[in-house]
Residue frames as a rotation matrix with the C-alpha (Angstrom) as fourth column:
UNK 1
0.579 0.815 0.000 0.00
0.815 -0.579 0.000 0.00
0.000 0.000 -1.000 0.00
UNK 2
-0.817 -0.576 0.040 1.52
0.576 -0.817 -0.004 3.68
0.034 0.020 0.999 -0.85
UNK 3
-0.099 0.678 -0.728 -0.77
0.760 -0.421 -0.496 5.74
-0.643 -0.602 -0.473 1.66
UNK 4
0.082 0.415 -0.906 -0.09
-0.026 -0.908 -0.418 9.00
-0.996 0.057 -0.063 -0.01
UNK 5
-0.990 -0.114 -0.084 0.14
-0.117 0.324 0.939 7.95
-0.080 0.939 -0.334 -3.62
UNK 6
-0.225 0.964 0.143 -3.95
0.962 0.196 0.192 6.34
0.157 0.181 -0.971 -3.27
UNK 7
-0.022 0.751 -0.660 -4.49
0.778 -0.401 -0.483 9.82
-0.628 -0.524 -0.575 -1.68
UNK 8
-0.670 -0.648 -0.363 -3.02
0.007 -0.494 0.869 11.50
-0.742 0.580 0.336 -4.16
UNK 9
-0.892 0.399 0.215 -5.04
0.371 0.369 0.852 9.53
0.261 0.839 -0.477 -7.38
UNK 10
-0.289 0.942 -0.171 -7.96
0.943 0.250 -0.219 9.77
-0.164 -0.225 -0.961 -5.03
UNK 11
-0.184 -0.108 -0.977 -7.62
0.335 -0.941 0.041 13.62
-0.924 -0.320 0.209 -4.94
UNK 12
-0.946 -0.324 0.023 -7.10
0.055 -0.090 0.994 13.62
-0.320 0.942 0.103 -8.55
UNK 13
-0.810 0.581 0.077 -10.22
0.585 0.794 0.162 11.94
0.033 0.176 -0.984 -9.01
UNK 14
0.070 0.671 -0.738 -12.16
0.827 -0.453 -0.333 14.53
-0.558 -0.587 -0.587 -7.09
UNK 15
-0.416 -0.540 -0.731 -10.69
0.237 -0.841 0.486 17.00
-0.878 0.029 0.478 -8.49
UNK 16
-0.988 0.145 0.052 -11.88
0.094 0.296 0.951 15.69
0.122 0.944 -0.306 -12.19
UNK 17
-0.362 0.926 -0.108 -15.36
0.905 0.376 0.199 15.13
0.225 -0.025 -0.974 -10.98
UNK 18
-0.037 0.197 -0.980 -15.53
0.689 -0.705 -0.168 18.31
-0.724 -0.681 -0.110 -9.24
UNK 19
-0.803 -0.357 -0.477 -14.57
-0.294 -0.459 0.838 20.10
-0.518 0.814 0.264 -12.50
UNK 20
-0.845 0.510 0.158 -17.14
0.419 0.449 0.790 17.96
0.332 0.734 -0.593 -14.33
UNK 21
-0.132 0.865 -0.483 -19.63
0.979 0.037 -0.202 19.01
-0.157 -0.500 -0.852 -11.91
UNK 22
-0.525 -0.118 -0.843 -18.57
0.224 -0.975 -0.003 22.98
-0.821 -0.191 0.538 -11.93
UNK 23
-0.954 -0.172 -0.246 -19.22
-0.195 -0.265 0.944 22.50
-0.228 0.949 0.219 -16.03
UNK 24
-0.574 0.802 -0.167 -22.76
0.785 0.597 0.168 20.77
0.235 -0.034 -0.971 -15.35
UNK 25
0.031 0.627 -0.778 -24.09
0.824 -0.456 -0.335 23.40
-0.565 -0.631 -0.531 -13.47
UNK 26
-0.626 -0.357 -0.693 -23.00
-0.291 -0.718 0.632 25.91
-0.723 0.597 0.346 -16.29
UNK 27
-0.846 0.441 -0.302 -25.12
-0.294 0.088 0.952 23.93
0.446 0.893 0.056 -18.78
UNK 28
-0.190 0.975 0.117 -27.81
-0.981 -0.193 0.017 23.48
0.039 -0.111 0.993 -16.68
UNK 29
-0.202 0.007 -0.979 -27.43
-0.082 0.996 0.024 19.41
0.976 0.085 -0.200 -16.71
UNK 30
0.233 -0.054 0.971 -28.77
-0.915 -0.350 0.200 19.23
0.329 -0.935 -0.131 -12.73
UNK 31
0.898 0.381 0.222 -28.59
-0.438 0.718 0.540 15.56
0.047 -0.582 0.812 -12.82
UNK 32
0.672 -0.723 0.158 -25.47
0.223 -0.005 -0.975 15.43
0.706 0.690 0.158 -14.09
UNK 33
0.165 -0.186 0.969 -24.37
-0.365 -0.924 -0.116 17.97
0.916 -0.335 -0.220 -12.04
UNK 34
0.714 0.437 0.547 -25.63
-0.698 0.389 0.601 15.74
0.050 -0.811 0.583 -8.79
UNK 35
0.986 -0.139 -0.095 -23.90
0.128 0.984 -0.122 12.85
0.110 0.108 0.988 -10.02
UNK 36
0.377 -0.852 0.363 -20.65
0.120 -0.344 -0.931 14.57
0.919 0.394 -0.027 -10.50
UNK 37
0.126 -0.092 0.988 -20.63
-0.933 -0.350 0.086 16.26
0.337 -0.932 -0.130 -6.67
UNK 38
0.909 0.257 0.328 -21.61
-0.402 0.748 0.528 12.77
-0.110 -0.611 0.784 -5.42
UNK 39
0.762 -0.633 -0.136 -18.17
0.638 0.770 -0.006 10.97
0.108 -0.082 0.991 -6.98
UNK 40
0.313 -0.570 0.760 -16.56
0.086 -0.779 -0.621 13.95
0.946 0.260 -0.195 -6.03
UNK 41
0.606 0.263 0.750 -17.22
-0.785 0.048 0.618 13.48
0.126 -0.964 0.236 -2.47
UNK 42
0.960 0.197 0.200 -16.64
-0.231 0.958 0.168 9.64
-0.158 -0.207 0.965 -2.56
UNK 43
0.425 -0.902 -0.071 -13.41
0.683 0.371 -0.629 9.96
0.594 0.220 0.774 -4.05
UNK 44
-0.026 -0.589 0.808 -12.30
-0.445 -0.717 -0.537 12.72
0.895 -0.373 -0.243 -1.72
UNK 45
0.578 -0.102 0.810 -13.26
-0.736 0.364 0.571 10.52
-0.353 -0.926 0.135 1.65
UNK 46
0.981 -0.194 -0.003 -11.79
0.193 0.978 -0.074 7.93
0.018 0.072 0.997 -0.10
UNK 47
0.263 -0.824 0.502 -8.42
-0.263 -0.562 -0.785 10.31
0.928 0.074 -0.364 -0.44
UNK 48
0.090 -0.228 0.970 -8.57
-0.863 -0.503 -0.038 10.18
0.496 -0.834 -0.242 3.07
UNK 49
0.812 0.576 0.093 -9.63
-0.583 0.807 0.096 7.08
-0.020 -0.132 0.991 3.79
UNK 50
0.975 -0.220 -0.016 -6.46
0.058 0.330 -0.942 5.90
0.213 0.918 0.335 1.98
UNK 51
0.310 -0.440 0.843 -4.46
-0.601 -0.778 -0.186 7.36
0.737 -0.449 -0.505 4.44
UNK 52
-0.030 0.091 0.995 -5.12
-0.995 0.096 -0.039 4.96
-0.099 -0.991 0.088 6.76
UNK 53
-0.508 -0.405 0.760 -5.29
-0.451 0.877 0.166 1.77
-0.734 -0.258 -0.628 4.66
UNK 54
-0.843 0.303 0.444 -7.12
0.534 0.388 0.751 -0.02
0.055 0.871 -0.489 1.98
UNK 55
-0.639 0.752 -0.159 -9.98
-0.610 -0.622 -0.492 2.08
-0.469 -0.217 0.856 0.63
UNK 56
-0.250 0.886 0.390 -13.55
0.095 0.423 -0.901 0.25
-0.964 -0.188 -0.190 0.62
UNK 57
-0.980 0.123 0.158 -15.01
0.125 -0.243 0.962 -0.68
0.156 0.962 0.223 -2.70
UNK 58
0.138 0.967 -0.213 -18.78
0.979 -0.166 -0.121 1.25
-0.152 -0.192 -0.970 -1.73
UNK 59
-0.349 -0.015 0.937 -20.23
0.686 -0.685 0.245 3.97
0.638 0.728 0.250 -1.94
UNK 60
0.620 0.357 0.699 -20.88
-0.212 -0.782 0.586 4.71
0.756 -0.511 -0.409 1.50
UNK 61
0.308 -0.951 -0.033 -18.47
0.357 0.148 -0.922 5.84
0.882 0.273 0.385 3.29
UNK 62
0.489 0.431 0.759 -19.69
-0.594 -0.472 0.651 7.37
0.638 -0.769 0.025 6.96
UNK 63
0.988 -0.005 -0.156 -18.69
0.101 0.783 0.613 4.13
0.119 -0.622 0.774 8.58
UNK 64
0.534 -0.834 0.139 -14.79
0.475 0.160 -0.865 4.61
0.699 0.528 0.482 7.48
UNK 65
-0.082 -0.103 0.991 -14.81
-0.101 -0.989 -0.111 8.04
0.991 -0.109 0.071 8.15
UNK 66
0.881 0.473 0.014 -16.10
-0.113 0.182 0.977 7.01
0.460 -0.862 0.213 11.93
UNK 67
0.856 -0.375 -0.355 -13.56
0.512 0.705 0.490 5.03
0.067 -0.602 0.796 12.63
UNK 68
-0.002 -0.537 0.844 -11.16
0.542 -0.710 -0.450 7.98
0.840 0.456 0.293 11.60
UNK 69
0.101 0.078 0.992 -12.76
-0.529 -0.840 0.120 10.25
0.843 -0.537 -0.043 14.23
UNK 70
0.990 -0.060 -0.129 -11.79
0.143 0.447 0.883 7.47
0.004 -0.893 0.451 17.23
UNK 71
0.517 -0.802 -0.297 -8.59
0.753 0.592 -0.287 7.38
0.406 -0.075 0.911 16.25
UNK 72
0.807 0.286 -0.516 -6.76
0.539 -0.713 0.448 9.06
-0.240 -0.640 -0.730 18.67
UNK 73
-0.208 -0.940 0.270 -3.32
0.666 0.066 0.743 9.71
-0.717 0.334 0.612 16.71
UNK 74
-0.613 -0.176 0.770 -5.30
0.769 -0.356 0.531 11.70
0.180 0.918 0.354 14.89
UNK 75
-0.123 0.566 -0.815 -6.98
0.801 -0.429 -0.418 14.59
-0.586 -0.704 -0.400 17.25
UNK 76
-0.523 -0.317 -0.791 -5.83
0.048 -0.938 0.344 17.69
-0.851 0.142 0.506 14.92
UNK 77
-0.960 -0.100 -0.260 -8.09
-0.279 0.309 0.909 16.50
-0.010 0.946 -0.325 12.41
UNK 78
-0.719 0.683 0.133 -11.16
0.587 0.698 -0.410 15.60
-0.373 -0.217 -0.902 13.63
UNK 79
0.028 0.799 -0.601 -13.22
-0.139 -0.592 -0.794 18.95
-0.990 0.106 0.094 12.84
UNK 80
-0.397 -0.154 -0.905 -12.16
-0.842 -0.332 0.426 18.12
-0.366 0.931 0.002 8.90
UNK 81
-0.890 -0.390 -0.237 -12.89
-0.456 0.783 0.422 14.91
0.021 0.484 -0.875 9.00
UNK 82
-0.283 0.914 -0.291 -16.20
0.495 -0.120 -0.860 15.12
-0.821 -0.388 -0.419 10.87
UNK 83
-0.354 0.301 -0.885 -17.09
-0.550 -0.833 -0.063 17.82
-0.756 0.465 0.460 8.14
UNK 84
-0.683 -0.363 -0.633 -16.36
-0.714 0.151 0.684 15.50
-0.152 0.919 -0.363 5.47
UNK 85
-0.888 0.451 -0.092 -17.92
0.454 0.891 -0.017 12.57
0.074 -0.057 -0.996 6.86
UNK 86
-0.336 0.910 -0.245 -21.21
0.351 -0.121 -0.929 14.49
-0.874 -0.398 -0.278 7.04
UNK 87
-0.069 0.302 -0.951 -20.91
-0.823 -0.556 -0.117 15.78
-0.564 0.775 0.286 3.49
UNK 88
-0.872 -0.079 -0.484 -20.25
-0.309 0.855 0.417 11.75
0.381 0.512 -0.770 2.65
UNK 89
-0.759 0.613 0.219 -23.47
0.493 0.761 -0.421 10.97
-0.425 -0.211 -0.880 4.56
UNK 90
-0.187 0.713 -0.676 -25.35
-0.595 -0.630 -0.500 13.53
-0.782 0.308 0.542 2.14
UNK 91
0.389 0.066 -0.919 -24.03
-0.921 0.034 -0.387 12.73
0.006 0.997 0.074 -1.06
UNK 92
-0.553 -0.647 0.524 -23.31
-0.624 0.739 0.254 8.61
-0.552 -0.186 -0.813 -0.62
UNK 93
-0.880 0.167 0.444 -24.87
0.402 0.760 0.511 5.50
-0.252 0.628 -0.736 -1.97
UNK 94
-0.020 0.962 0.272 -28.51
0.787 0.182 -0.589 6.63
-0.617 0.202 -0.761 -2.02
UNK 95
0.256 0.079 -0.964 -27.70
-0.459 -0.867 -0.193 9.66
-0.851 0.491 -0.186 -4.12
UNK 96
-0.720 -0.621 -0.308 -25.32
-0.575 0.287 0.766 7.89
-0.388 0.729 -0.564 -5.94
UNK 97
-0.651 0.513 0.560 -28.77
0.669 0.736 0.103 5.08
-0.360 0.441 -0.822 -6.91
UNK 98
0.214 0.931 -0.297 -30.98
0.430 -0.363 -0.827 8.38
-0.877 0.049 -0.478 -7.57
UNK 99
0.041 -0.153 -0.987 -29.00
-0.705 -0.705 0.080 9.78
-0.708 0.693 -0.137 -10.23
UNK 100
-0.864 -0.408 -0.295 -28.11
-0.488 0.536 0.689 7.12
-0.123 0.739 -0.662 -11.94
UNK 101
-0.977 0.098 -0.188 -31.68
0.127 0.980 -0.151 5.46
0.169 -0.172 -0.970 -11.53
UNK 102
-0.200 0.807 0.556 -34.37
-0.482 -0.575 0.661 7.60
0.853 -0.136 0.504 -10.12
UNK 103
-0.601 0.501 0.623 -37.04
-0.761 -0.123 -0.637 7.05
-0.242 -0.857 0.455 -7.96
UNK 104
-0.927 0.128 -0.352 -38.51
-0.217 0.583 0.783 3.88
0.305 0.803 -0.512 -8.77
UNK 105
-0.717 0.669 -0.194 -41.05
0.668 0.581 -0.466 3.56
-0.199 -0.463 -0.863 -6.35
UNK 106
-0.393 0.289 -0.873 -42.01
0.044 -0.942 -0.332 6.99
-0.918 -0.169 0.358 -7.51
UNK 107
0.351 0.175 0.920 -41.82
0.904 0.192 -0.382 6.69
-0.243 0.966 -0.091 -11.70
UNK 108
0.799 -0.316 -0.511 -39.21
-0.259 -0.949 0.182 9.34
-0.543 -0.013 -0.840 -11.31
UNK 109
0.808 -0.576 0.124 -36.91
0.419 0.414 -0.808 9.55
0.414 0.705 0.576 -13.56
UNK 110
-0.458 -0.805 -0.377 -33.06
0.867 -0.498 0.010 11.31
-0.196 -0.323 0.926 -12.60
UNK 111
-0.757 0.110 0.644 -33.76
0.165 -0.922 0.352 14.30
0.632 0.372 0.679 -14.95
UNK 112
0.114 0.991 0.068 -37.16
0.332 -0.102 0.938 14.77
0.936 -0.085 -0.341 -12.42
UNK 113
0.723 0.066 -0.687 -35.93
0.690 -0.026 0.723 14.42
0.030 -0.997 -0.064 -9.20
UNK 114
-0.125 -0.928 -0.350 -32.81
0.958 -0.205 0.201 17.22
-0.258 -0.310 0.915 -9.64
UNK 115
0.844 0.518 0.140 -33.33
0.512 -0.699 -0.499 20.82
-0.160 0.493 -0.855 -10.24
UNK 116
0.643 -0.258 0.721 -31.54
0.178 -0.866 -0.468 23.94
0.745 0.429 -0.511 -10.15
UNK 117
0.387 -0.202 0.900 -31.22
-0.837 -0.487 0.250 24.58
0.388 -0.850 -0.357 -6.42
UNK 118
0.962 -0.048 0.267 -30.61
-0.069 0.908 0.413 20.62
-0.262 -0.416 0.870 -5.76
UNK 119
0.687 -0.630 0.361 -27.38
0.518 0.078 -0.852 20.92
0.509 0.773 0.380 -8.31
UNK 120
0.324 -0.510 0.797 -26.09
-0.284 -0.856 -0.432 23.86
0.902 -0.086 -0.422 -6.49
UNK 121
0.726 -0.054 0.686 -26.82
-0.638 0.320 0.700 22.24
-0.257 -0.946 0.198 -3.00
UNK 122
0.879 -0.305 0.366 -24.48
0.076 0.849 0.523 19.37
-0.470 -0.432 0.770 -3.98
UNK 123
0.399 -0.793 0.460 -21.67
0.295 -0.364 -0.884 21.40
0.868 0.488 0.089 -5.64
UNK 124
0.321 -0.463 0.826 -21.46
-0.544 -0.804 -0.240 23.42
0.775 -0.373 -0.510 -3.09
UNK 125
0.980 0.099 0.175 -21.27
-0.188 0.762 0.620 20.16
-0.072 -0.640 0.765 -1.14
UNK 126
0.819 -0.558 0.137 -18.96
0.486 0.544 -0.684 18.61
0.307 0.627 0.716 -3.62
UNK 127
0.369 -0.830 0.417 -16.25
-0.079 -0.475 -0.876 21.99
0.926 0.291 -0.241 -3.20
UNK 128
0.644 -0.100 0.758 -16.25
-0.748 0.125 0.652 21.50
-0.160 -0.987 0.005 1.12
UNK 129
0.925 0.157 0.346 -15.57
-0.138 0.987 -0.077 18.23
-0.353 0.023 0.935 0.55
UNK 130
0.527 -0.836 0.153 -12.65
0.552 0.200 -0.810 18.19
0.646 0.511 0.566 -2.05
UNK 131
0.078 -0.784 0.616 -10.78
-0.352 -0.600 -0.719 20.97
0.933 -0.161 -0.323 0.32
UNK 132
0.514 -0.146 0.845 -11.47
-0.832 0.153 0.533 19.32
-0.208 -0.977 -0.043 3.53
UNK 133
0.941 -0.229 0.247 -9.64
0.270 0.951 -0.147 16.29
-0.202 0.206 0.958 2.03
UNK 134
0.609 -0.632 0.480 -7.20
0.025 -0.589 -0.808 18.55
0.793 0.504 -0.342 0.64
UNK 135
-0.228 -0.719 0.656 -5.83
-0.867 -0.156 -0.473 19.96
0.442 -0.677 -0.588 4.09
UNK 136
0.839 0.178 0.514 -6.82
-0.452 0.753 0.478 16.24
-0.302 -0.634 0.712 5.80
UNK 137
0.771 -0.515 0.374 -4.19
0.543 0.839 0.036 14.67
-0.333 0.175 0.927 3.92
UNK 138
0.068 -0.795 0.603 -1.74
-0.230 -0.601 -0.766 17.77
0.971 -0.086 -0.224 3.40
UNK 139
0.185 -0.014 0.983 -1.91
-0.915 -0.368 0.167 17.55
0.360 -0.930 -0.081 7.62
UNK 140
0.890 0.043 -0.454 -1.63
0.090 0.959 0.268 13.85
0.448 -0.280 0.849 8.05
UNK 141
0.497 -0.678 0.542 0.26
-0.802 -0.120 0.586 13.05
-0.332 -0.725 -0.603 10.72
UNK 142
0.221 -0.649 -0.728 3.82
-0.431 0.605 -0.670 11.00
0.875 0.462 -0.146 9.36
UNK 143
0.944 -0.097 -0.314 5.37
0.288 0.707 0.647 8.43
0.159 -0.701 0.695 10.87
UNK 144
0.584 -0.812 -0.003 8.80
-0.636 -0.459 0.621 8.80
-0.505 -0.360 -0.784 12.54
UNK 145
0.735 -0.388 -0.556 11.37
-0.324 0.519 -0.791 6.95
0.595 0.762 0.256 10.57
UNK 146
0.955 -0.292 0.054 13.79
0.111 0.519 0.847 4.60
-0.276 -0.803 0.528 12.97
């Protein structure tokens, strides 16, 4: 495992989505837009996540992120990581099954259930997110080298 290498890609990742998403909301695409924020998120806890050890193949990601805020090696962090993990328990699996999927019990379709103001709500998610990863893993605490 090469901790800051995954966090690196994972960052990357966000970074790409986040961009996709910025361009979504410019053309008006809201579902798009949704979908974009959401793997923008996911790959930014994963960024972090990564930090600490193999990163989960899901899409929710709250549980990880928990186990993050026990650890006690890692106090100076906790208000970023807490942040994050609550923007992962917005935008996590069940977003991630509405865009791509709708509302089935509804006969909603994506393009139905996302507007204007939803799009914005999860950008504006999407940009928290990528910077609280940002300084979570710029701040990671290194090991000492023997």
């Amino acid at each position: 495992m090469k901790a800051g290498r995954d966090a690196e890609f994972r960052l990357r990742l966000a970074e790409g989505f986040l961009a996709e998403a910025e361009e979504d909301i410019r053309l008006s695409r809201w579902r798009s837009c949704v979908d974009n924020a959401q793997m923008c998120v996911e790959n930014a806890a994963k960024a972090v996540i990564a930090m600490r050890g193999p990163v989960p193949k899901v899409h929710q990601l709250e549980e990880a992120l928990a186990k993050l805020l026990k650890d006690t090696t890692l106090k100076s962090l906790r208000k970023e990581i807490a942040i994050l993990q609550e923007i992962a328990g917005k935008l996590g699996f069940e977003e991630h099954v509405r865009t791509d999927y709708g509302d089935e019990s509804e006969y909603r379709t994506p393009w139905e259930l996302f507007d204007e103001e939803s799009a914005e709500e999860a950008l504006d998610s999407a940009r928290k997110a990528h910077d609280a990863a940002k300084r979570i893993v710029g701040q990671w605490p290194q090991k000492k080298k023997k």
